[in-house]
C-alpha positions in Angstrom: 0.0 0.0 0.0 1.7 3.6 -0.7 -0.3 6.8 0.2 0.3 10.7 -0.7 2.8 12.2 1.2 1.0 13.3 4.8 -2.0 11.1 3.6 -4.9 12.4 5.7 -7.3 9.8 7.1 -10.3 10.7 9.0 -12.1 8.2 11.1 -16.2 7.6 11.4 -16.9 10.1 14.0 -18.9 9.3 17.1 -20.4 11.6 20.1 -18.5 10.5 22.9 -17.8 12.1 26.4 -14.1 11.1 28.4 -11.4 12.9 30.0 -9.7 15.6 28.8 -6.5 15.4 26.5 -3.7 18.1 26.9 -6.7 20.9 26.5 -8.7 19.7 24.9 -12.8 19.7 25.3 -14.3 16.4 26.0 -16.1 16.2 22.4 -12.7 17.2 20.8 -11.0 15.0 18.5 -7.6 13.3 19.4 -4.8 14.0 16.4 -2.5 11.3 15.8 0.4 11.9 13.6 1.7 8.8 12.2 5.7 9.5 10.7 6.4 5.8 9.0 8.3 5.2 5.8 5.9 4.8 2.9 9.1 5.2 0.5 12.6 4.4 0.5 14.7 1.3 1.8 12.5 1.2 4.8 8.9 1.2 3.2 7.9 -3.3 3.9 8.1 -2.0 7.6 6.4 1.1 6.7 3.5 -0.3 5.5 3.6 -3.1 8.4 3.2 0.1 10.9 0.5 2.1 8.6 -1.9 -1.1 8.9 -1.2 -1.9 12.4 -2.2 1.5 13.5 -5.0 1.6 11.2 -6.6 -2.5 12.3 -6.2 -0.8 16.0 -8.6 1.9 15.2 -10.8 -0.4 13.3 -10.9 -2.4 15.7 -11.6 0.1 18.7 -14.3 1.8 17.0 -12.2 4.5 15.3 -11.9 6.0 18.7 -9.3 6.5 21.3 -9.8 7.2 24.9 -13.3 7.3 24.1 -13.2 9.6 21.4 -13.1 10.4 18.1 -9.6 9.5 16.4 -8.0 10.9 13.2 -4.9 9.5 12.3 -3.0 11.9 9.8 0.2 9.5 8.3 3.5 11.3 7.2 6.1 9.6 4.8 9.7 10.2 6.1 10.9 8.5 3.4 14.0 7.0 5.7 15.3 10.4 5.8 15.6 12.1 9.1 15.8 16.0 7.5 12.2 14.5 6.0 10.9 13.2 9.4 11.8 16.7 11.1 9.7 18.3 8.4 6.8 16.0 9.0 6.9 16.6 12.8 7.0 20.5 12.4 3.8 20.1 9.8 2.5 17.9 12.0 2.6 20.2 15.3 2.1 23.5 13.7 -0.5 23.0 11.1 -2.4 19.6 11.9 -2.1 20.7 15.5 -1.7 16.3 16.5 -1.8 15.8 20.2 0.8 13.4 19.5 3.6 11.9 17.1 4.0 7.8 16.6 5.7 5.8 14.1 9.5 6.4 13.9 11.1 2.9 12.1 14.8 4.7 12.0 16.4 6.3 14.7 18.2 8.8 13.2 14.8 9.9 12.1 13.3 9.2 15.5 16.2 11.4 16.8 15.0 14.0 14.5 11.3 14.0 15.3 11.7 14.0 18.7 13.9 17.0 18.9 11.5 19.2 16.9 8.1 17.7 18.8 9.8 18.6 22.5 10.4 22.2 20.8 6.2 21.7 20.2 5.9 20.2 23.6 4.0 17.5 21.6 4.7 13.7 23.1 6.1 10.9 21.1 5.4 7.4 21.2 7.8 5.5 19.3 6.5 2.2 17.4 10.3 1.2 16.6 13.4 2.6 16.3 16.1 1.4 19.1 18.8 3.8 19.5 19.9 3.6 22.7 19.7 7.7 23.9 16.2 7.8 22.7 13.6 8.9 26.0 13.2 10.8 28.4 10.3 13.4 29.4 8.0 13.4 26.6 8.8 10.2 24.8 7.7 6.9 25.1 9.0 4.0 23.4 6.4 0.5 23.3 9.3 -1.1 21.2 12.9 -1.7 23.0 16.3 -0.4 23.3 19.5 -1.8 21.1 21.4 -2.6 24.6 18.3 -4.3 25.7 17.7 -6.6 22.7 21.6 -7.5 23.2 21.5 -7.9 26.8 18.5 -10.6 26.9 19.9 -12.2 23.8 23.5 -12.6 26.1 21.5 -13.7 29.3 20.4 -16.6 27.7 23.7 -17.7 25.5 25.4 -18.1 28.8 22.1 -20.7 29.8 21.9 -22.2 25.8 25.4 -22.5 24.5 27.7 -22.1 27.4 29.7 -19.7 29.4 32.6 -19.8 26.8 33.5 -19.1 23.2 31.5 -16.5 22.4 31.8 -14.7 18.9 30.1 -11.4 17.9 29.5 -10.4 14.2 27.2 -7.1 12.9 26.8 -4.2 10.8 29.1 -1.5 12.2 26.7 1.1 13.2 24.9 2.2 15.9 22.1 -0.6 16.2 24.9 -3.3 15.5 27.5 -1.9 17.8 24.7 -0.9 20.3 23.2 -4.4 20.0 26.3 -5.9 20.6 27.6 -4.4 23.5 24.3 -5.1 24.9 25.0 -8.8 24.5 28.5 -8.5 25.5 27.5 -7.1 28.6 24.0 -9.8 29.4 26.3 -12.7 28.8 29.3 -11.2 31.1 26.8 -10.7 33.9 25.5 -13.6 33.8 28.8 -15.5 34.7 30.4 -15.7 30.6 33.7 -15.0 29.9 34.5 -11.9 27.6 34.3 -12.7 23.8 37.0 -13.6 21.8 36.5 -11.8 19.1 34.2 -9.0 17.6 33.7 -8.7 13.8 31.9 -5.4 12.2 31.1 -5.3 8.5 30.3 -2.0 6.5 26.4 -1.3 7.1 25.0 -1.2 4.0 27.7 -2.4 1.5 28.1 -6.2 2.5 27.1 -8.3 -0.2 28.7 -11.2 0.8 29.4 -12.4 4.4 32.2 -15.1 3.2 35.2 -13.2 4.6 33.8 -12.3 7.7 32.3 -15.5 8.3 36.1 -16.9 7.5 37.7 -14.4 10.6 35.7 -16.6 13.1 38.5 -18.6 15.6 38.7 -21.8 15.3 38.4 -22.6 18.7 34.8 -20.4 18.6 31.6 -22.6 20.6 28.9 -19.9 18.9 28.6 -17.1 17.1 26.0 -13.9 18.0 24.9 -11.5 15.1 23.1 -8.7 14.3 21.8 -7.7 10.9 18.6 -6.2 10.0 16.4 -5.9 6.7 18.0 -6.8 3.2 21.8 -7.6 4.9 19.7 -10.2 7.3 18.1 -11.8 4.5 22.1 -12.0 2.7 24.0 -13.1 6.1 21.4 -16.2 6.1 21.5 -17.1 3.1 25.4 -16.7 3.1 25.7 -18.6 6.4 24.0 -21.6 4.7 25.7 -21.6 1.4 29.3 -21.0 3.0 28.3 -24.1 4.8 28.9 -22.4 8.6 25.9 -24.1 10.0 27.4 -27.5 10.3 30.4 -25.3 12.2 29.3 -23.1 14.5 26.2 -22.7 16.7 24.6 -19.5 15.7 22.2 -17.3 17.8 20.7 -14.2 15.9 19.0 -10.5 16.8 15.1 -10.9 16.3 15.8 -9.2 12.9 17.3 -11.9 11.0 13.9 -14.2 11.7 11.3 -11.8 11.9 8.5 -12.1 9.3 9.2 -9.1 7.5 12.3 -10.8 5.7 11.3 -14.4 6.6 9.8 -14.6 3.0 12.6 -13.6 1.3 15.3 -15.1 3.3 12.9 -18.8 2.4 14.3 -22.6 3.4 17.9 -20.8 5.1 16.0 -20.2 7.7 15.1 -23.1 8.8 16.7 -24.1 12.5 18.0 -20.3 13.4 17.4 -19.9 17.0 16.8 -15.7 18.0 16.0 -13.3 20.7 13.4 -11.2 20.3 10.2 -9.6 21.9 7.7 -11.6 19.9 6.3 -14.4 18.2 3.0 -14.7 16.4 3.2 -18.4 18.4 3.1 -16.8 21.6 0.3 -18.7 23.7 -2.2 -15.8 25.2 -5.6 -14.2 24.1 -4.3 -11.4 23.2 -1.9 -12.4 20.8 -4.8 -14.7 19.5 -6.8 -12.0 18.6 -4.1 -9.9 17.2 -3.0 -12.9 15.2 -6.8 -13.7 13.9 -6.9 -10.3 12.7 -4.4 -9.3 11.5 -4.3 -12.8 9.1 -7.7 -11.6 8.3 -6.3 -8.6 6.8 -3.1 -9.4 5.0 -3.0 -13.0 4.8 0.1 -13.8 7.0 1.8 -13.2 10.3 2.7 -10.5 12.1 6.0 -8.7 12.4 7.6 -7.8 15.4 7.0 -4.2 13.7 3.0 -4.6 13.5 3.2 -5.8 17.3 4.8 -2.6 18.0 2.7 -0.4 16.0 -0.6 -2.1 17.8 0.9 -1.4 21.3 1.9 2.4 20.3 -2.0 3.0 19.6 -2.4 0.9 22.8 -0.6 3.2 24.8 -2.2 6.3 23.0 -5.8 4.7 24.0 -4.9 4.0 27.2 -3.4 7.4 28.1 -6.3 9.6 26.2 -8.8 7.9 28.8 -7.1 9.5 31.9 -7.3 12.6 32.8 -4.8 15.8 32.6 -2.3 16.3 29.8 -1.9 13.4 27.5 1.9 14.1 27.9 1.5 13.6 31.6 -1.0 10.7 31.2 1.1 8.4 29.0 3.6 8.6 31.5 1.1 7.2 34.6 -0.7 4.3 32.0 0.9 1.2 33.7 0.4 -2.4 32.6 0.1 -3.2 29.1 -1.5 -6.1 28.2 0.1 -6.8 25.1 0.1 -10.0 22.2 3.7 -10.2 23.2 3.0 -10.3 27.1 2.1 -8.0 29.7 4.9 -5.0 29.7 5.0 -1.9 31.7 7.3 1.5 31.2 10.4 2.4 33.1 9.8 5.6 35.1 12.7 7.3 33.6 13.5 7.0 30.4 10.0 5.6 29.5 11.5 2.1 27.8 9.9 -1.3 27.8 9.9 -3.4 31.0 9.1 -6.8 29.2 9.7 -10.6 28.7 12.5 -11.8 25.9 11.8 -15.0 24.2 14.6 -17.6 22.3 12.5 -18.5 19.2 13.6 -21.7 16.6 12.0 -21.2 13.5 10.3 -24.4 12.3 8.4 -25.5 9.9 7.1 -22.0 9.0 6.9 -20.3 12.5 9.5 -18.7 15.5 8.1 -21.6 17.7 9.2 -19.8 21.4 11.7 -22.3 23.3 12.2 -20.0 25.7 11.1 -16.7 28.5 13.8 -14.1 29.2 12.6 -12.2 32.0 13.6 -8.6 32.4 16.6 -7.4 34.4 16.1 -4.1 36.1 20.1 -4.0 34.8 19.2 -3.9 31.1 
């Protein structure tokens, strides 16, 4: 699906009293500005994030916090100059009560610099960078370090407390990612890595040389590697013949059903840590599962999961009193398809379950529950 640059969609309205949001009257409308990437390298997750937000409203009855919801979607096209344009549209002239979306996070850096100039909160639906938060953001998705740091808790559990290998793209979500696991599987009683290997984000077209630096006397190897370079590293790391060499543990990125398709029979057995799983065993990730298959014929992505809870957390928030700023901050529990998850009181991250997923036969079938460390 592709829409016009700062697409406007307005929602069935219905009379509705509730609490007030920021100040606004109780039969007021509640503006959400949307920033995904409906162009550019990032547009599969785009749309992923456009139809989760829009199956929430459906869903809820076009209405958030009891009222009347018009969601007004921005293209970013990847670019964060783009994204700060969006927001300052967004907060001057559509007047939004509040910004979501956000798949990159030097666009989510952006955005989030130019809506605190607004005083407009942001709820971001992705992006991980670690320095993202803080009063008047919110993010429903996770942090680089903390998607390391649970995937390192349980290496030291799965594949030992020696041996370790670390290979990404050498940027921030990489590097990020990876000291995150360095520092989960150090806690947790495993000896320091033996070796790190970073590749040039964005130019790797084959993995063969890097995949050749690993030691010899390596027990597993951790990567990170997201969209197109995830679907090559699997595909390499099959055809190179490493998986009858090494154990190999992966970022949620390298399984997740946004490249899944694409990355086809390689990725059969590849065990990751992630924050979701369409085979996660609760009613609400029944229902989100149900419809969502209704709508596009397939599973969820990790990104959809996030998107869902970012209008989750706008909902939730818009039905308390005081400033909606204020009120997304106080919203507690979550319960979410991935699990119930709560906030952090200062920096306004995730508190959530991790789960080791082994994709089988078609599905990130969850082997095992990482639960949070107030640490990460």
């Amino acid at each position: 699906m592709r829409y016009a640059v700062l697409a406007l969609l307005v929602l069935s309205v219905s009379a509705c009293g509730g609490a007030a949001t920021q100040s606004a009257a109780d039969d007021s409308t509640i503006k959400v500005g949307a920033i995904v990437s409906q162009t550019g390298v990032y547009s599969a997750l785009g749309d992923d994030m456009e139809t989760a937000m829009k199956l929430y409203l459906e869903g809820h009855g076009n209405k958030l916090g009891g009222k009347q919801a018009e969601l007004i979607v921005a293209d970013d096209a990847g670019n964060p100059e783009a994204g700060q344009q969006k927001a300052k549209q967004l907060t001057l002239e559509n007047k939004v009560d509040v910004i979501t979306g956000l798949i990159a996070s030097p666009v989510a850096v952006a955005v989030a610099k130019e809506a605190g100039a607004q005083k407009t909160p942001v709820v971001i639906a992705n992006a991980g960078a670690d320095a993202l938060g803080g009063p008047g953001v919110f993010r429903v998705s996770y942090t680089n370090y903390m998607h390391g740091y649970a995937a390192g808790k349980y290496a030291v559990e799965a594949y030992g407390k020696e041996g370790a290998v670390l290979m990404g793209a050498d940027y921030s979500a990489g590097t990020e990612t990876l000291k995150g696991f360095e520092d989960g599987y150090t806690k947790a009683g495993g000896a320091k890595p033996i070796k790190q290997i970073l590749t040039p984000f964005g130019k790797t077209q084959n993995f063969q040389p890097y995949l050749s630096q690993i030691p010899s006397e390596a027990k597993f190897l951790y990567t990170f590697y997201a969209g197109g370079e995830a679907i090559t590293f699997a595909k390499n790391f099959k055809q190179f013949g490493y998986d009858s060499k090494i154990k190999l543990l992966t970022c949620q990125n390298i399984t997740d059903e946004d490249v899944l398709q694409a990355i086809g029979a390689d990725a059969e057995g590849i065990t990751s840590v992630g924050l979701y799983s369409p085979a996660l065993d609760n009613p609400e990730n029944a229902a989100f599962v149900s419809m969502w298959k209704a709508k596009t014929g397939k599973n969820p992505s990790a990104v959809a999961l996030q998107s869902w809870d970012a209008m989750q957390l706008i909902d939730k928030a818009a039905a308390l009193q005081g400033s909606l700023s204020d009120a997304l901050a106080k919203v507690g529990e979550i319960k979410s398809p991935r699990g119930t998850f709560t906030l952090d009181a200062d920096k306004h991250n995730p508190v959530q379950n991790w789960y080791a997923r082994t994709y089988e036969g078609g599905v990130n079938k969850v082997v095992a529950t990482i639960a949070p460390d107030p640490a990460s």
